[in-house]
Phi, psi and omega in degrees: 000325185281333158306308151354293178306322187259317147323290200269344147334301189284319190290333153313296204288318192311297181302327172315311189282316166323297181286351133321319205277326209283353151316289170251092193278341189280342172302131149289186206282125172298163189229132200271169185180148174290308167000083163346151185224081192305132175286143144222149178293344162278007178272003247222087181277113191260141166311104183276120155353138181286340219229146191264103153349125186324293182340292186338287188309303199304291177327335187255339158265341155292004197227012167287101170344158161252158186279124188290121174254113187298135185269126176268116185276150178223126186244121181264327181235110158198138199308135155305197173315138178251156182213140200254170129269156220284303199303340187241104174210182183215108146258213199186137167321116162264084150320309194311306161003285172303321158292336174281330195257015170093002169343127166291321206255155183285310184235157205287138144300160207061007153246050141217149198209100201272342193273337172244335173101025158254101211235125175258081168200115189230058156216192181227022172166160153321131190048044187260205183274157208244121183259098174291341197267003172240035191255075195312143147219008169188131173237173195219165170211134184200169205211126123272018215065300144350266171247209188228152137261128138221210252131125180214120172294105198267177205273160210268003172291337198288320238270135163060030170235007166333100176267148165341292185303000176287128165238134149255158175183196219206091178286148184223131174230123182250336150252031164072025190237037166094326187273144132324092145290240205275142185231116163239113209262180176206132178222125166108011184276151209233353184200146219268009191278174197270143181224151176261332164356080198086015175219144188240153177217122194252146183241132187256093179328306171298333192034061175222058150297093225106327138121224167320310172218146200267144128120040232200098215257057178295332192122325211289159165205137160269232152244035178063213185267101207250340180232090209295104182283339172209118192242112189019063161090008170276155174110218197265333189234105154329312199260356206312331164206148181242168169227180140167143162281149199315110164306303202313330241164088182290008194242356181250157150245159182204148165228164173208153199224154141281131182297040179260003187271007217231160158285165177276349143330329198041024153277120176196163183270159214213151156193160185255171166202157178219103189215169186254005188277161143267106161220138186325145158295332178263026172247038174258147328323136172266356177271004174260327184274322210237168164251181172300275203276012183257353185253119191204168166086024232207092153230173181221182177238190186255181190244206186193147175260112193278125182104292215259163168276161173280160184225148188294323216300323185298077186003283194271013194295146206294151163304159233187127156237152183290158179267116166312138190249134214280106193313150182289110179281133161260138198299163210265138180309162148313136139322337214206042183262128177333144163244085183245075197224183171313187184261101194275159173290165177332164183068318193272146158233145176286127178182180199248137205244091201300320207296339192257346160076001184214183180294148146180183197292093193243133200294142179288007175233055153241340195276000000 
């Protein structure tokens, strides 16, 4: 009987645990045994959870990189019909020229000038290969008030060969010194609609752009154009500067800026620039950052003063010639003006001589 008794004890507790496992599927199956059955804690199976503990979770998100939510530039201002003025243009040495007409040397003399920091060289060595899309041969500037323009003409071969790696831009001296305050470039531009797209604009804050003496291959190198103010439409102004290529006319580029880069006057110095290099804003001067004969792929123009006259004062300034200042007429004596003058010799009489515009001694079978 006791044995019985003891069977159905075991046979009890057997289904008890059965019906645990269907609970619990990760506990194993109890196995029955004469055996005493010591609690121990690693035998203690806990159930793992589908869901990580609030704690858990908070911890793991805090120590999560945060996720970049792209910002949709929305542009309120963008520029129209562009418009230049006659008096503000620069023109600049045409290689293509040269190469059409069969030139033994690839660049003219007087348009490269490394000792000024004027450079003509739209190859890739002396007498190399002749690059048309770094070839400058005119730049423009104009106003509708509203924005600046400019324009800068490439040689007329260029047109609808425009590669990604061309950067054009545009240096601004803003206080007549010789210096860059700002450089504003474009690389990569495809279209021909106004775009912020590829386009930057840099300010050089320290204003030691040039090193010592600017446009002058002094030694000195500063940190250049150092602070970016505008990166394709990114930054404090959305709108602040455009590009596109000339619909009219695939071999130019044109931008346009607000005049808040400008004094209020809007007088400053201007110059272009072109090249297939990769190179930094803060490696500017480059005849101060480069070497001579190691710098090649590269023009710029001479500059020129918007609003103003050239001036000697300017480095780099385009050549200028002064204008003779057109003498003053002096009115014709009376007829009947003292004749009151020197002692003339025989023959001669004191009297007023027109061809000569003044008084003297005029032979007497003229009078």
């Amino acid at each position: 009987m006791k044995r019985k008794l003891i069977k159905l004890v075991a046979f009890s507790l057997l289904v008890f645990l059965l019906g645990c496992s269907k609970l619990q599927a990760e506990a194993p199956t109890p196995v029955p045994t004469d055996k005493p059955v010591t609690a121990s804690i690693e035998e203690i199976s806990v159930p793992t959870s589908t869901s990580a503990p609030v704690e858990e979770v908070a911890a793991q998100l805090a120590t999560e990189e945060p996720t970049e939510v792209a910002t949709e530039i929305i542009h309120e201002a963008i520029p129209g019909n562009s418009k230049y003025s006659t008096t503000e243009r620069i023109d600049d040495c045409s290689t293509g020229e040269r190469v059409a007409l069969g030139a033994t040397t690839l660049i003219g003399f007087g348009c490269d000038n490394w000792e000024k920091a004027k450079l003509e060289r739209p190859a890739d060595k002396p007498n190399g290969t002749y690059y048309p899309v770094i070839d400058i041969v005119r730049a423009e500037m104009g106003t509708n008030q509203v924005w600046m323009f400019a324009k800068i003409n490439l040689y007329k071969d260029a047109a609808g060969q425009l590669p990604p790696e061309l950067s054009l831009g545009f240096e601004i001296d803003t206080d007549l010194d010789s210096r860059g305050n700002y450089l504003i470039l474009a690389k990569g531009l495809n279209s021909t609609d106004w775009t912020t797209d590829g386009v930057q604009v840099w300010w050089d804050q320290t204003n030691d752009v040039g090193g010592a003496k600017p446009h002058v291959p002094d030694g000195t190198v500063g940190d250049g154009y150092e602070t970016l103010l505008f990166d394709a439409g990114q930054e404090l102004d959305a709108d602040l500067a455009w590009a596109r290529i000339n619909p009219e006319n695939g071999a130019s580029v044109e931008f346009a800026f607000k005049p808040d880069l400008l004094p209020e006057n809007k007088v400053f110095v201007w110059w272009a620039w072109a090249t297939l290099k990769e190179v930094s804003p803060v490696d500017m001067e480059l005849v101060d950052s480069q070497k001579d004969t190691e710098t090649w792929m590269f023009d710029n123009t001479c500059s020129k003063i918007f609003n103003g006259k050239p001036s000697k004062m300017i480095v780099n300034i385009c050549e200028f010639v002064v204008p003779t200042p057109t003498p003053t007429p002096t009115s014709t004596p009376a007829p009947n003006a003292p004749n009151a003058g020197p002692v003339c010799p025989p023959d001669y009489s004191w009297g007023w001589y027109s061809p000569a515009n003044k008084w003297m001694c005029i032979p007497d079978h003229i009078n």
